[in-house]
MOPAC internal coordinates of N, CA, C and O (Angstrom, degrees):
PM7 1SCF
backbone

  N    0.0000 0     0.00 0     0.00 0    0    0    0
  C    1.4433 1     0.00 0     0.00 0    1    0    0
  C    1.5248 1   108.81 1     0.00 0    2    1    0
  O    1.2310 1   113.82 1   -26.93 1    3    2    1
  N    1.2606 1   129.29 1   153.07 1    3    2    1
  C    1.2340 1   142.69 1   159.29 1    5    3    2
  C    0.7777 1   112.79 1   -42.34 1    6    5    3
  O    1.2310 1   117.79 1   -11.00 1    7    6    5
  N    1.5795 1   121.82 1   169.00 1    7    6    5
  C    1.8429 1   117.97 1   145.99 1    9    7    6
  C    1.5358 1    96.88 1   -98.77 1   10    9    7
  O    1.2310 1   118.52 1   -44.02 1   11   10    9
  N    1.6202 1   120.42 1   135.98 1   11   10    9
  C    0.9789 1   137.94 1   148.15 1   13   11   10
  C    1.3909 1   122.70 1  -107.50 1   14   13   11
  O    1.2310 1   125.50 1   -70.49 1   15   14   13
  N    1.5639 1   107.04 1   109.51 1   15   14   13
  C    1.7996 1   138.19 1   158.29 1   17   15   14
  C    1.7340 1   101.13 1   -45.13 1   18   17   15
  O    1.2310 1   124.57 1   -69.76 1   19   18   17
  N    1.4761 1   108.83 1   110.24 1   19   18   17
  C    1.8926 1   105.86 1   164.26 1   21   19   18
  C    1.6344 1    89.20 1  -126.98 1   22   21   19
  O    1.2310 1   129.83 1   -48.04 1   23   22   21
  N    1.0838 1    98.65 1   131.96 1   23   22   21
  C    1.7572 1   120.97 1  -170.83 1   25   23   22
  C    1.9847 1    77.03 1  -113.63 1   26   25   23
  O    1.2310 1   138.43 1   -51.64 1   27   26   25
  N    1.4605 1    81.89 1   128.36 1   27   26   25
  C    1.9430 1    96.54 1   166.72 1   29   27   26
  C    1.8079 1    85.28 1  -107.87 1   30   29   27
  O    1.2310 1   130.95 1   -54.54 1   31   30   29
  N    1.1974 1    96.47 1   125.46 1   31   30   29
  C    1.5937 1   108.33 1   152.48 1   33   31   30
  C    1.7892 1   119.23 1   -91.10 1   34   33   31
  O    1.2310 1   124.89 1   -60.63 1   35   34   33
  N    1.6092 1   108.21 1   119.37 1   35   34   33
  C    1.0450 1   111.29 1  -174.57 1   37   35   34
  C    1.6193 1   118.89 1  -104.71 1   38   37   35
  O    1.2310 1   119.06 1   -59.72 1   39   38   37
  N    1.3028 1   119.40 1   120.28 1   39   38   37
  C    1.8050 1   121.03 1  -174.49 1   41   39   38
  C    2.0202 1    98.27 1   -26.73 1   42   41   39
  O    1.2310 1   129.90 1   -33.31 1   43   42   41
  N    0.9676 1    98.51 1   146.69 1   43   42   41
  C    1.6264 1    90.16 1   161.90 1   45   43   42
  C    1.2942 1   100.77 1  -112.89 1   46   45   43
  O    1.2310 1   111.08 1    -7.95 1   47   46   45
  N    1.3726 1   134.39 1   172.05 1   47   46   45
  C    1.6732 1   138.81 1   174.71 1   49   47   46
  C    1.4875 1    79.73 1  -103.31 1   50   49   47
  O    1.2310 1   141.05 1   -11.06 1   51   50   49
  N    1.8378 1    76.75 1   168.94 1   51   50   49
  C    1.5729 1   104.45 1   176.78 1   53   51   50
  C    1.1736 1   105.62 1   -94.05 1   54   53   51
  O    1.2310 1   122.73 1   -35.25 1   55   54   53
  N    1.8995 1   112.37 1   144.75 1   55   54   53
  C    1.2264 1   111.52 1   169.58 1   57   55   54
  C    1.6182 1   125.58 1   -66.33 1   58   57   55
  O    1.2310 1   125.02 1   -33.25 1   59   58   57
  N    1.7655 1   107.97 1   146.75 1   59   58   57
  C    1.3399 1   106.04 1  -149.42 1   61   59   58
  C    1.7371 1    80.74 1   -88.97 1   62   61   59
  O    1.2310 1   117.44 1   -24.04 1   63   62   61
  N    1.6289 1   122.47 1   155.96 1   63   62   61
  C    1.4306 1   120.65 1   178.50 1   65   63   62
  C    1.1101 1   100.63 1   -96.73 1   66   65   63
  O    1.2310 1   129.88 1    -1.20 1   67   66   65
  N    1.7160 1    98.55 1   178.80 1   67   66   65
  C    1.1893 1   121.96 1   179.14 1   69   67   66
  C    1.8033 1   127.74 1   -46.67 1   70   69   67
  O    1.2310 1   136.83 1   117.18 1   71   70   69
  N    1.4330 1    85.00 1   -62.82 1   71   70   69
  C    1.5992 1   104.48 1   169.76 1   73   71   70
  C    1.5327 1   113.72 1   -59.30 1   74   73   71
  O    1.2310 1   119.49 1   168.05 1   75   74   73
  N    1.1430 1   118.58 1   -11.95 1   75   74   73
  C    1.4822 1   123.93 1  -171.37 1   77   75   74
  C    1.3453 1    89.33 1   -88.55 1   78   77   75
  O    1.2310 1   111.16 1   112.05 1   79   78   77
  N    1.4008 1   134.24 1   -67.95 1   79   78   77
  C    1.0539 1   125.14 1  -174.69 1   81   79   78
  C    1.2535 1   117.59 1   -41.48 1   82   81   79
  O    1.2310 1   121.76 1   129.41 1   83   82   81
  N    1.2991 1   114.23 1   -50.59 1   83   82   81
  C    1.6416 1   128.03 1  -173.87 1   85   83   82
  C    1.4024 1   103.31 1   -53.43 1   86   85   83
  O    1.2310 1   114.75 1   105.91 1   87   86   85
  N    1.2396 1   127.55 1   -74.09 1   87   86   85
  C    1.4489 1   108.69 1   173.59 1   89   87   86
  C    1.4906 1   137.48 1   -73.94 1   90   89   87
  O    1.2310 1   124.91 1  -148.82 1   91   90   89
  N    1.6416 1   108.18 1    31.18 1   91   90   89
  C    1.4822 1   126.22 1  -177.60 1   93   91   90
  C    2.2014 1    88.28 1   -98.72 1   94   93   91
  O    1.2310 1   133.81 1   108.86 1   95   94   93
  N    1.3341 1    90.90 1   -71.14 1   95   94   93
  C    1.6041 1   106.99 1  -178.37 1   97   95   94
  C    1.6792 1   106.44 1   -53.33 1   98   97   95
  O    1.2310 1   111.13 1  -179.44 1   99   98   97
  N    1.2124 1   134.30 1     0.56 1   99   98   97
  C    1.1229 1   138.52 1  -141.99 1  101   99   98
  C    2.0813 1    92.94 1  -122.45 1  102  101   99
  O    1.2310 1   133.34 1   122.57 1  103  102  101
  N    1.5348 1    91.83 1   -57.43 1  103  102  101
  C    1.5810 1   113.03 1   162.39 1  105  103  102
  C    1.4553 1   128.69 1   -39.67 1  106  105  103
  O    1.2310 1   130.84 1   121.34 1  107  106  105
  N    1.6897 1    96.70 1   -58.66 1  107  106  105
  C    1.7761 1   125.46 1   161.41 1  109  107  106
  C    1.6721 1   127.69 1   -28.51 1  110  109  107
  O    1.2310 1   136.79 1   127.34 1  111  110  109
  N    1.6475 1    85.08 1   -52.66 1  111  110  109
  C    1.3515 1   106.10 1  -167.79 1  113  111  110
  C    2.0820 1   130.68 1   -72.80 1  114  113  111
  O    1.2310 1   144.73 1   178.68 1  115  114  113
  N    2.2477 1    69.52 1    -1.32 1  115  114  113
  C    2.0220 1    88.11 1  -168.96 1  117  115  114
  C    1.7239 1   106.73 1  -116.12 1  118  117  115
  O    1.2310 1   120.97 1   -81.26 1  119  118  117
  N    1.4965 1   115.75 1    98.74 1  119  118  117
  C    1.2223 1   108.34 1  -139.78 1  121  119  118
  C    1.4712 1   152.80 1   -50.25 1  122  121  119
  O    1.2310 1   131.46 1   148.63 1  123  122  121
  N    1.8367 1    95.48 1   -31.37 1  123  122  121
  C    1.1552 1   114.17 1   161.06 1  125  123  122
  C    1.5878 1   133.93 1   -63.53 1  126  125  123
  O    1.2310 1   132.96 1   139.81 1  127  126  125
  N    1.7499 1    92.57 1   -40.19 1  127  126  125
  C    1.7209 1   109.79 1  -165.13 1  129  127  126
  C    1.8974 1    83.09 1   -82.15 1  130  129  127
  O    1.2310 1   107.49 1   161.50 1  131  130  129
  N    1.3923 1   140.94 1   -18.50 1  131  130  129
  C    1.2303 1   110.96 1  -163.19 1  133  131  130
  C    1.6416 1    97.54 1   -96.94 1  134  133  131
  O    1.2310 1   102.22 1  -169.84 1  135  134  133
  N    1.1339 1   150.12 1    10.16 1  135  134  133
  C    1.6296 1   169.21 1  -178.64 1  137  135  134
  C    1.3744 1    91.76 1   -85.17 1  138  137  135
  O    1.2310 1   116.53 1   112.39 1  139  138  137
  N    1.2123 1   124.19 1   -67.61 1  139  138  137
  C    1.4212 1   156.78 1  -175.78 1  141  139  138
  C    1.6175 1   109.80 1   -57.74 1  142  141  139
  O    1.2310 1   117.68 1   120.24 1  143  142  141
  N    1.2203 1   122.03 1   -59.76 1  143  142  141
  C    1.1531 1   118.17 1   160.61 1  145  143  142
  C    1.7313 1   137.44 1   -41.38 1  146  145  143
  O    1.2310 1   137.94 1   117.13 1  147  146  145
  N    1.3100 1    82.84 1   -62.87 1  147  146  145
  C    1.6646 1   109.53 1   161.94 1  149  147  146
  C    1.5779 1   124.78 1   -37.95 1  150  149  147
  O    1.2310 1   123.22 1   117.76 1  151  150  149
  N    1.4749 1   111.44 1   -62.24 1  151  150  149
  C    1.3796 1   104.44 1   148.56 1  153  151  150
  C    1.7518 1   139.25 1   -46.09 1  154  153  151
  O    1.2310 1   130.24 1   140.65 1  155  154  153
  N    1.2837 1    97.86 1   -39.35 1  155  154  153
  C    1.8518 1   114.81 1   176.56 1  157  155  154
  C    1.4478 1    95.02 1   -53.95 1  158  157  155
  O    1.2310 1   123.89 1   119.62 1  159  158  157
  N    1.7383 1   110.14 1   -60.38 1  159  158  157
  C    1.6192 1   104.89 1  -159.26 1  161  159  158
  C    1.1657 1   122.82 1   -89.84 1  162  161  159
  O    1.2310 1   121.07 1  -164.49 1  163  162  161
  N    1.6929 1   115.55 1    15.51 1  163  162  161
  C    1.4727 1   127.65 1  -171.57 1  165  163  162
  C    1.4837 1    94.15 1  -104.76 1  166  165  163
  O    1.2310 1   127.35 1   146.16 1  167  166  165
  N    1.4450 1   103.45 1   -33.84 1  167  166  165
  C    1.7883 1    96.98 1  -156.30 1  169  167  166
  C    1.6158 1   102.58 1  -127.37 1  170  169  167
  O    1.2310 1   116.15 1  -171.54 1  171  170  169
  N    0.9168 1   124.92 1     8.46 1  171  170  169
  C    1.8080 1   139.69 1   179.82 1  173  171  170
  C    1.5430 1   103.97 1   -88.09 1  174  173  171
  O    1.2310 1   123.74 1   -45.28 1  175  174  173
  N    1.2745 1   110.44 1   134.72 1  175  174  173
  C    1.2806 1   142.87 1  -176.72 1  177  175  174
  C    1.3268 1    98.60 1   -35.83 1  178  177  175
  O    1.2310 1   129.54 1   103.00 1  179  178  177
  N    1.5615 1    99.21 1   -77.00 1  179  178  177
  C    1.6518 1   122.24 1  -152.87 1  181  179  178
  C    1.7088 1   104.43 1   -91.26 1  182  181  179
  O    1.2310 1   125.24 1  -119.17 1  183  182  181
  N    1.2447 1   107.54 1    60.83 1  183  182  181
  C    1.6792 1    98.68 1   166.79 1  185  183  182
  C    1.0086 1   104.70 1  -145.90 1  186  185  183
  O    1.2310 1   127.78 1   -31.47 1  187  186  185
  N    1.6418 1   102.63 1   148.53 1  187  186  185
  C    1.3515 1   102.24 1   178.06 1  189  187  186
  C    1.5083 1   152.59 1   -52.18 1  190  189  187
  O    1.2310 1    91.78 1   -97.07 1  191  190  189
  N    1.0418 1   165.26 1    82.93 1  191  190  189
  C    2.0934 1   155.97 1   -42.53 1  193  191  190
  C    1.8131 1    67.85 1  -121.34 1  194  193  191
  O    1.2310 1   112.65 1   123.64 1  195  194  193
  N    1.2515 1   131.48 1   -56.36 1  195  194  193
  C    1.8856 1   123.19 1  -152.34 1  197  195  194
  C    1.5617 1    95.89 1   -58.63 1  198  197  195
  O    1.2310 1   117.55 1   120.76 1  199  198  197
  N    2.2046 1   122.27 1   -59.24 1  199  198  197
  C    1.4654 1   103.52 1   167.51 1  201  199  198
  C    1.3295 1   134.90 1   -62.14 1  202  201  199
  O    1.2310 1   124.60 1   159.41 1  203  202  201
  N    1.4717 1   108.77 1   -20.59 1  203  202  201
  C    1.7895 1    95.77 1   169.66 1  205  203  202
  C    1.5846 1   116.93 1   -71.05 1  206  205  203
  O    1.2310 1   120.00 1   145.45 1  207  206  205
  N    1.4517 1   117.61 1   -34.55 1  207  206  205
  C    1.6016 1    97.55 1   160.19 1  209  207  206
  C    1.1913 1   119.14 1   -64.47 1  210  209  207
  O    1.2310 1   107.97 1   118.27 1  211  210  209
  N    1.2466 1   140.06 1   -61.73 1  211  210  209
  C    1.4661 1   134.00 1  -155.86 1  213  211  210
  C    1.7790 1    96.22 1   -67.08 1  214  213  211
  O    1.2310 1   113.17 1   147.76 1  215  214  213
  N    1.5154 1   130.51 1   -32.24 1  215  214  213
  C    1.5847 1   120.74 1   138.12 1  217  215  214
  C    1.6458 1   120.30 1   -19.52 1  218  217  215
  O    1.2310 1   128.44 1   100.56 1  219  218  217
  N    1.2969 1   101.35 1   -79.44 1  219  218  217
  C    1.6920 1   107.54 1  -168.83 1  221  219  218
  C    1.6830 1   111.90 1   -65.35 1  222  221  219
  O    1.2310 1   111.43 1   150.61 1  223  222  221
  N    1.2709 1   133.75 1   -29.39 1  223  222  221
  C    0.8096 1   151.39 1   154.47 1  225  223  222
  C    1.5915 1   126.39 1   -46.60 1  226  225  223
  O    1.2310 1   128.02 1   138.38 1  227  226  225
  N    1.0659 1   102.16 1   -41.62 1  227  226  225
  C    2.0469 1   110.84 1   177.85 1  229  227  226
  C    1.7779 1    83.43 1   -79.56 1  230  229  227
  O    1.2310 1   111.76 1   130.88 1  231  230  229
  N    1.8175 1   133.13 1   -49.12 1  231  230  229
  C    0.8202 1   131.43 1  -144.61 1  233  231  230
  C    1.2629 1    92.01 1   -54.57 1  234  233  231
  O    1.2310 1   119.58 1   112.86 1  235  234  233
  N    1.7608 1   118.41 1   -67.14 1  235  234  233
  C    1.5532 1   123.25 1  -160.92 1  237  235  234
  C    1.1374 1   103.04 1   -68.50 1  238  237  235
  O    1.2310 1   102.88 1   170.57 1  239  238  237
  N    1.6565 1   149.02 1    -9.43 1  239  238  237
  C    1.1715 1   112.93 1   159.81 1  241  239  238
  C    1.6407 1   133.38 1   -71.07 1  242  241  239
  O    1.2310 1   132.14 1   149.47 1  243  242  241
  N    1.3878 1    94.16 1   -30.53 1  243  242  241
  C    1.7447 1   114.94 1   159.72 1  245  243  242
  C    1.3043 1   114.20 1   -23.30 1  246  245  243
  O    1.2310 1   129.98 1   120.70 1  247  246  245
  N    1.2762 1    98.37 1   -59.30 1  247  246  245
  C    1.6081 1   125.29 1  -173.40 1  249  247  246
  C    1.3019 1    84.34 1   -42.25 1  250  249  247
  O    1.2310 1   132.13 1    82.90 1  251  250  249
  N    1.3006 1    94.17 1   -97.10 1  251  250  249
  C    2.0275 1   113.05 1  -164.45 1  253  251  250
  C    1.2455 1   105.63 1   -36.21 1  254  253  251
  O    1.2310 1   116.31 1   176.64 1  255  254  253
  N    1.0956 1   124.62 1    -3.36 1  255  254  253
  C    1.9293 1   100.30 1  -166.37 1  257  255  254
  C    1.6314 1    92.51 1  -122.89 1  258  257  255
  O    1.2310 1   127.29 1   165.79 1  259  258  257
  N    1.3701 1   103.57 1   -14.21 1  259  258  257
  C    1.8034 1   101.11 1   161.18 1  261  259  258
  C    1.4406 1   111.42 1   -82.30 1  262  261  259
  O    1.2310 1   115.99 1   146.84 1  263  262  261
  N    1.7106 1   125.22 1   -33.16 1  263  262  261
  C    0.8180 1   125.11 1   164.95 1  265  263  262
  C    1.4684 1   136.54 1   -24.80 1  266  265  263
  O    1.2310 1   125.73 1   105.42 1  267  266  265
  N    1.5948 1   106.60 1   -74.58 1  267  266  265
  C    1.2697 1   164.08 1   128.80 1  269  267  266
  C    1.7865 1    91.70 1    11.89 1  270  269  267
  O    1.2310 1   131.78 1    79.09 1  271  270  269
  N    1.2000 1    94.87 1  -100.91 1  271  270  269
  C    1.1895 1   105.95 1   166.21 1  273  271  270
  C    1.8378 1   129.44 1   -35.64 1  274  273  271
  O    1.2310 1   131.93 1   110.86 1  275  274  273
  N    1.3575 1    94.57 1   -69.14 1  275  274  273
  C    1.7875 1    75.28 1   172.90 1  277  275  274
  C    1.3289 1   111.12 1   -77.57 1  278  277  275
  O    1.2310 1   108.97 1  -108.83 1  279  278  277
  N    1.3000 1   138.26 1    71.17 1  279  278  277
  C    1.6010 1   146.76 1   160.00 1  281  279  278
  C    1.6419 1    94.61 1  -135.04 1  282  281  279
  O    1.2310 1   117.02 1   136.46 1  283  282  281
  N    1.1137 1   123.28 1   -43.54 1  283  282  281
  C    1.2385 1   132.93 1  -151.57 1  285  283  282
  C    2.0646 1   107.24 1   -97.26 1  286  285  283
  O    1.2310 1   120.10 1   180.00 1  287  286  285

């Protein structure tokens, strides 16, 4: 047999902007609604795949540093 090359083309997302960020970190910074947020943009349908990681990602450090803390 040959070698046959199959290239999967994968959607890319759109880059998230500036101002997007700004009023993401902006959200964060208000204590309840940014807990709250975090969940929306980790686990919500309609967001973009780059903020739902850096979402799920702030989440598990949360984790650990509540963790962290209640051991300590």
């Amino acid at each position: 047999m040959e070698n046959q090359q199959h290239q999967v083309l994968t959607p890319k997302a759109d880059v998230v902007s500036m101002g997007d960020w700004m009023v993401t970190l902006l959200l964060m910074a208000i204590p309840v609604v940014g807990i709250i947020m975090l969940f929306v943009y980790a686990f919500g349908g309609n967001t973009n795949p780059n903020k739902a990681s850096w979402a799920k990602a702030t989440l598990i450090y949360l984790a650990i540093g509540v963790g962290i803390y209640a051991i300590s």
